[in-house]
C-alpha positions in Angstrom: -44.6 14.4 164.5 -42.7 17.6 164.2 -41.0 19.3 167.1 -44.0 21.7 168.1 -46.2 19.0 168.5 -44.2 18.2 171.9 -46.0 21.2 173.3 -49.5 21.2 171.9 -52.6 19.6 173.4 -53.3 16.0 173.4 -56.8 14.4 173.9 -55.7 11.4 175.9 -59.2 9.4 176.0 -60.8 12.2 177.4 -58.9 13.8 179.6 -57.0 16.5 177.8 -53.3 17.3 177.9 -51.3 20.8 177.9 -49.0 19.1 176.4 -47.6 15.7 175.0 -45.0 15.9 178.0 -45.5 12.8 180.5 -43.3 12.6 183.1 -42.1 8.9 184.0 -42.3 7.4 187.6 -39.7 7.9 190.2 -39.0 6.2 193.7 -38.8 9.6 196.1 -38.6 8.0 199.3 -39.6 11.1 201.2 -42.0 9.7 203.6 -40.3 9.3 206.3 -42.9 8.9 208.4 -45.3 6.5 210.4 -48.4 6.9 208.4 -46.3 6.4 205.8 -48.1 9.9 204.0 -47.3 11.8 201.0 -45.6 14.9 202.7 -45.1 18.5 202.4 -41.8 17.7 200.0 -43.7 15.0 198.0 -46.8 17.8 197.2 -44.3 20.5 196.4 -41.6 18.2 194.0 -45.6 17.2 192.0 -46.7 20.7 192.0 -43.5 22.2 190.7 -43.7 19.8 187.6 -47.6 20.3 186.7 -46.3 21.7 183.6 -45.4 18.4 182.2 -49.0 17.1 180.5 -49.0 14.5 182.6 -47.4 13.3 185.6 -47.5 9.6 186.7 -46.7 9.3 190.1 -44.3 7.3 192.2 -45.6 3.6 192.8 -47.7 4.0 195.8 -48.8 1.2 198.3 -52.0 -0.1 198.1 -51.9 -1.7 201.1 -49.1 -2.9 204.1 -48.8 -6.3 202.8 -47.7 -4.6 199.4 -44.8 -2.3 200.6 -41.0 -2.6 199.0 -39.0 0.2 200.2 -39.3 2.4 203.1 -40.2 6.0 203.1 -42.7 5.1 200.3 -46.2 6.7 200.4 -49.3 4.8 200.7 -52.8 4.8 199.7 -54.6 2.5 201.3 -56.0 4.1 204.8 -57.9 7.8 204.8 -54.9 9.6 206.4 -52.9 8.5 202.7 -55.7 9.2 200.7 -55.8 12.9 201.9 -52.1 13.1 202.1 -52.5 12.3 198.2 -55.2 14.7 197.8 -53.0 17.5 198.7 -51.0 16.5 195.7 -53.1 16.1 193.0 -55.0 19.8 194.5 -51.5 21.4 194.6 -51.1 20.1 190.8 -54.5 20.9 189.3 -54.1 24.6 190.8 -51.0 24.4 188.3 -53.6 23.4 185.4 -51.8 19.9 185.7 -52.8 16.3 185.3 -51.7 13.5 187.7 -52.0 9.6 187.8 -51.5 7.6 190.6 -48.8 4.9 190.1 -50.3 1.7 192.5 -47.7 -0.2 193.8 -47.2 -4.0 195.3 -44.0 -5.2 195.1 -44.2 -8.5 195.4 -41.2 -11.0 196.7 -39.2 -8.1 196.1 -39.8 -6.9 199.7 -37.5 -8.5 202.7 -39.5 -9.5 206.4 -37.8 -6.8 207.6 -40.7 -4.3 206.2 -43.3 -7.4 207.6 -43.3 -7.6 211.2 -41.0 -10.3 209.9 -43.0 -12.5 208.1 -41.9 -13.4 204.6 -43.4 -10.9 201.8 -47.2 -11.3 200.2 -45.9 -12.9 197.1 -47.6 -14.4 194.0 -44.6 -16.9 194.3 -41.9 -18.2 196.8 -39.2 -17.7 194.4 -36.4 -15.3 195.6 -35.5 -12.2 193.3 -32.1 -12.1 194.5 -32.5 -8.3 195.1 -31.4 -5.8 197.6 -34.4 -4.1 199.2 -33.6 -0.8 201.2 -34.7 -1.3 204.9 -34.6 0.7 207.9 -31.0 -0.9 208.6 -30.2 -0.3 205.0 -30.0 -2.5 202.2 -30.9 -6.3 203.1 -31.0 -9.3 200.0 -34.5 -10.1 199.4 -35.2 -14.0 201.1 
């Protein structure tokens, strides 16, 4: 593949690319609130990089058990769903495309984020991790 190729069409199964630019997931954290929605910030940092050919998103939670981090977005009750919808509308009006990342993380969580019960977890073995909590960052148990 030759340099121009970078910025021609792709045909991704379908769904056709501006380009063969994807941009990779990032943790934003700018949810800072307690619907835990995508905000005004999150729609504006997607929409101002619709011309990448496609965008996957930050890992979203799909539901309370599943969440990591604070300040994350969710997707799992309607008031998330439309909070997300604001993004992918801002990003199509930019003639972008736009994947949702979903997110559980797992043991990698602390009770902290869990009313303080441990974390769902497909395991009970620790990951030795520091999650970010609302007092900062706590070792995973």
């Amino acid at each position: 593949m030759d340099n121009n190729q970078l910025f021609e069409p792709y045909d991704l199964g379908g769904i056709v690319l501006a380009n063969r630019i994807v941009m990779a997931p990032m943790t934003r954290s700018r949810s800072a609130n307690p619907d835990t929605v995508a905000t005004d910030l999150t729609t504006r940092y997607y929409q101002q990089r619709a011309t990448a050919g496609l965008i996957i998103t930050e890992g979203t939670f799909v539901s309370p058990q599943a969440i990591g981090v604070i300040n994350v977005p969710g997707i799992y009750t309607p008031l998330q769903i439309d909070s997300w919808k604001k993004v992918t509308d801002a990003v199509h009006r930019e003639g972008g495309k736009i994947v949702a990342q979903l997110w559980h993380t797992g043991a990698y969580s602390h009770p902290d984020l869990h009313g303080g019960k441990k974390p769902l977890a497909p395991s009970s073995v620790n990951p030795n991790q520091q999650v970010f909590t609302p007092e900062g960052f706590k070792p995973t148990e």
